[in-house]
C-alpha positions as CSV (number, residue, x, y, z in Angstrom):
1,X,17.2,28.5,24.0
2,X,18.8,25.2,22.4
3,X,16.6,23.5,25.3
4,X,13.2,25.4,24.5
5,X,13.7,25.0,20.0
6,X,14.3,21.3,20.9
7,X,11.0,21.1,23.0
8,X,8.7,23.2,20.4
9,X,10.0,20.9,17.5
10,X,8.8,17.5,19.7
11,X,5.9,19.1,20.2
12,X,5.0,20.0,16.8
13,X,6.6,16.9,15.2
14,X,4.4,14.9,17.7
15,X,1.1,16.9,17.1
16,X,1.7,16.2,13.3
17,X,2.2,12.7,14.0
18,X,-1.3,12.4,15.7
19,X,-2.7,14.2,12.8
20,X,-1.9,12.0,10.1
21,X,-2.7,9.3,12.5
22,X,-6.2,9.9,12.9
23,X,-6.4,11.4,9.3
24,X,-5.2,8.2,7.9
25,X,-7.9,6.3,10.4
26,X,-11.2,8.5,8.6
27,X,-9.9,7.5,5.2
28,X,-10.0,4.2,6.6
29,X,-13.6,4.3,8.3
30,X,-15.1,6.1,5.3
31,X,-13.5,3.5,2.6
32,X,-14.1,0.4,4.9
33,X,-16.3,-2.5,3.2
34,X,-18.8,-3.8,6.0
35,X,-19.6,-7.5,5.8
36,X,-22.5,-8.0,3.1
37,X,-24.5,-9.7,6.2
38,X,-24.8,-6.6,8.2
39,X,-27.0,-5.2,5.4
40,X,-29.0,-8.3,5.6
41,X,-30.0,-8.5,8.9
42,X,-30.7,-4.6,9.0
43,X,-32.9,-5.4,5.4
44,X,-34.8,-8.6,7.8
45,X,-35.3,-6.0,11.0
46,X,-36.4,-3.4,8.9
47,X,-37.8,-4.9,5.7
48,X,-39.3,-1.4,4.2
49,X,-35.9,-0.1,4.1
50,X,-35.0,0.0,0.1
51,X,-31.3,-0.9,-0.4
52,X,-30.2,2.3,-0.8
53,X,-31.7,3.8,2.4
54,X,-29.8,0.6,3.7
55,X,-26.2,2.0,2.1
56,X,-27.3,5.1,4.1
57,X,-27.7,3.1,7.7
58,X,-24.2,1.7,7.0
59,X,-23.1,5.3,6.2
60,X,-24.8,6.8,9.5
61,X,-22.4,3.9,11.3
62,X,-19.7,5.1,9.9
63,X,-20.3,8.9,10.6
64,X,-20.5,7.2,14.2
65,X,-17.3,5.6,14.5
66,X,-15.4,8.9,13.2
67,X,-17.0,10.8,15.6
68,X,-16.4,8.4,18.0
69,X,-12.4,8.7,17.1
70,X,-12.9,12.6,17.3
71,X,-14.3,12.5,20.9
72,X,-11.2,11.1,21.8
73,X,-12.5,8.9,24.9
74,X,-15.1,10.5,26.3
75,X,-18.7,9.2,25.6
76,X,-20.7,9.5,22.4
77,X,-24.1,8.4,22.9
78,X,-26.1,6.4,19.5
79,X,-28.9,8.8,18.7
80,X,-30.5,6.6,16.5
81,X,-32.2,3.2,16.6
82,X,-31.4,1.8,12.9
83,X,-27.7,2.9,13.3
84,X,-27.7,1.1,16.8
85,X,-28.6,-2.2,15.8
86,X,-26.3,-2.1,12.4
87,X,-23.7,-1.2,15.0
88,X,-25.3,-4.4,17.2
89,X,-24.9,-6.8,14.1
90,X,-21.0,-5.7,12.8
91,X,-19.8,-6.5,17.0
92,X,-21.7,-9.8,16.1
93,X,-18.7,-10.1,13.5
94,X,-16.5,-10.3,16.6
95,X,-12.9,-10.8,14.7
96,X,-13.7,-8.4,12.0
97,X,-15.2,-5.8,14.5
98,X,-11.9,-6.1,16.4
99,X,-9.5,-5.7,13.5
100,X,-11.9,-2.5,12.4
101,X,-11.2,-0.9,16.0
102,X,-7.4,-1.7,16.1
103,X,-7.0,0.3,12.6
104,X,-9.8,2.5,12.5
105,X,-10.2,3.6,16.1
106,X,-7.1,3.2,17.9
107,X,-8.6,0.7,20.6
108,X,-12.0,-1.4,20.7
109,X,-15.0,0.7,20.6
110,X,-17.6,-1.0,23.3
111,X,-21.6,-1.0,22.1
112,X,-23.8,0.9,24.9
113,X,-27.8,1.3,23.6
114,X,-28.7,3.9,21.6
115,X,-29.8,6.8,24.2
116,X,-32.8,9.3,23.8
117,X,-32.8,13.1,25.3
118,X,-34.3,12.6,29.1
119,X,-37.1,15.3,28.0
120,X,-38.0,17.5,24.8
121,X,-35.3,19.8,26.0
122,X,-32.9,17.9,28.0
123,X,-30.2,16.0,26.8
124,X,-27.3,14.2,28.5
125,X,-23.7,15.1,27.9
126,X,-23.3,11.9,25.3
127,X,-26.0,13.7,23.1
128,X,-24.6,16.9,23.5
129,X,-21.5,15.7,22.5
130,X,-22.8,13.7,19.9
131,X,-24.9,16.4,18.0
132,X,-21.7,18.8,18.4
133,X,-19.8,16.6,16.5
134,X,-22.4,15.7,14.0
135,X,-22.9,19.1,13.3
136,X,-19.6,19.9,12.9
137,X,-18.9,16.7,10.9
138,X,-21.8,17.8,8.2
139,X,-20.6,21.5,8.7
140,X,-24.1,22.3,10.1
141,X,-24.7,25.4,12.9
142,X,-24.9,24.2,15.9
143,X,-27.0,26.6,17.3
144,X,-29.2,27.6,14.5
145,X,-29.1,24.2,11.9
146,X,-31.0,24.6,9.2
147,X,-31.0,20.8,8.7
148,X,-30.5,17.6,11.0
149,X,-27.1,15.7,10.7
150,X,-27.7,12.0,9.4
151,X,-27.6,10.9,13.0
152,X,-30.4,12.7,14.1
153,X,-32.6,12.6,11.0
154,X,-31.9,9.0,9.7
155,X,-34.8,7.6,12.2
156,X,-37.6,9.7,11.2
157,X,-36.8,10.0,7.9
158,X,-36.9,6.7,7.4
159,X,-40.0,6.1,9.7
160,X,-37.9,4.0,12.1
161,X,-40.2,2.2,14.4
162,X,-39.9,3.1,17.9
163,X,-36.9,5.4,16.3
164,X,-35.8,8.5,17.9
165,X,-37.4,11.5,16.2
166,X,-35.7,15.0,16.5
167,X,-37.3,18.4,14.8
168,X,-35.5,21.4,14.1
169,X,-38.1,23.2,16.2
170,X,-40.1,20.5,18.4
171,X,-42.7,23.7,19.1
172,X,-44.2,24.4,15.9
173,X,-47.6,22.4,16.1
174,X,-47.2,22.2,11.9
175,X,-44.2,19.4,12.5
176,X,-45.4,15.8,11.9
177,X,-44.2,14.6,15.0
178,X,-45.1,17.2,17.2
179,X,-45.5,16.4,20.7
180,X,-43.3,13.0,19.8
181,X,-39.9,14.7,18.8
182,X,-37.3,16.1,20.7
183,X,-36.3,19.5,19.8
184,X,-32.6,19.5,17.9
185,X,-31.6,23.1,19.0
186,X,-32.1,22.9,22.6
187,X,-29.4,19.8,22.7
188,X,-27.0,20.8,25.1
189,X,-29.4,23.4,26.9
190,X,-31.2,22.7,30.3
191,X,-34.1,24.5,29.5
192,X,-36.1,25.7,26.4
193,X,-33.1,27.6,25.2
194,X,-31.6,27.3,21.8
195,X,-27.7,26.7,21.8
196,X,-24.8,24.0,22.6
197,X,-22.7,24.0,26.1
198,X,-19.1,24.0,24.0
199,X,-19.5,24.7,20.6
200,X,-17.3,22.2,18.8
201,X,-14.2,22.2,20.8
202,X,-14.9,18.2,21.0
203,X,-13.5,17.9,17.7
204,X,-10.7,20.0,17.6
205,X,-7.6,18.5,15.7
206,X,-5.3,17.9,19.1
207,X,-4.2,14.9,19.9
208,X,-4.2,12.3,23.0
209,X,-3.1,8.7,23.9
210,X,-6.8,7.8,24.6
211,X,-7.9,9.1,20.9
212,X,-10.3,6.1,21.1
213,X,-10.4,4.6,24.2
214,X,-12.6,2.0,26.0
215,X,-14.7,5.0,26.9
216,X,-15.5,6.2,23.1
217,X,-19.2,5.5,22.4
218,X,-20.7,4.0,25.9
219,X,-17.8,3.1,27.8
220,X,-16.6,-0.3,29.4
């Protein structure tokens, strides 16, 4: 019984641990100062972008990274264009983007390209996982959202060209962009259905070794 109190209190002492850990990480990620020439090169690329749609891009990065840190190693695909290359320009920063990773993310985070759904309807398991946890992030319903998390809306919204557009409902002929988009509520379905494989059980508040490993974001 001594044995088995002994084991539960390691156990719970050591889940606590994690916790703070990775709490103390987001207050990190969403209080960190990115280096004023980010902006600027993001302001050249996209030179319609107003300053504070370009506080927004560098806000979008930093929703990335934490739910990077929440996927806890396994691949997050960039669903966005303008988000990608801000992402591109901070790894150009190579000392600073490796002191961010050691305190913010545990271990450094390596770039893969932003990725698109393969179809209207089908996405691949680093979107899925993605929109879960940017849905859960924004406190959005997976299943039915009633608006896109900043991930998934920044690109259209800001008229991003070549961006990745996603619609709430890609089949109403009334969207914008219809016949362009891919359709939000089918992430995570392989076929015109309207759901997520998982819920949200990607961001649950456990606890691993790899909370950020090589494979966070795009792998090696």
């Amino acid at each position: 019984m001594v044995y088995f109190m002994c084991a539960v209190s390691i156990i719970t002492l050591t889940i606590v641990i994690c916790f703070n850990i990775r709490k103390k990480r987001i207050f990190f990620i969403k209080s960190y100062k990115f280096p004023p020439g980010i902006k600027e090169k993001i302001k050249v690329k996209y030179p319609h972008l107003t300053d504070a749609e370009l506080s927004t891009v560098l806000d979008g990065l930093k929703s990335f990274f934490i739910i990077s840190l929440k996927a806890k190693g396994r691949m997050v695909a960039m669903p966005s264009q303008v988000i990608d290359f801000a992402w591109h320009e901070f790894i150009l920063f190579t000392r600073t983007y490796q002191q961010f990773c050691k305190k913010g993310l545990g271990k450094f985070l390596h770039h893969t390209p932003s990725e698109v759904m393969q179809s209207q309807t089908q996405a691949q398991e680093g979107i899925k996982r993605a929109w879960r946890l940017a849905c859960d992030q924004e406190q959005i319903n997976v299943k039915k959202p009633k608006k896109l998390p900043l991930l998934f809306a920044i690109d259209g919204d800001f008229k991003i060209e070549g961006g990745y557009i996603y619609s709430k409902n890609c089949k109403d002929k009334n969207t914008p962009n219809f016949g362009r988009d891919y359709c939000a509520s089918h992430i995570g379905c392989s076929s015109g259905c309207s759901g997520s494989s998982g819920g949200v059980s990607d961001s649950d508040s456990s606890c691993s070794s790899s909370s950020c490993g090589s494979g966070c974001g795009g792998g090696d």
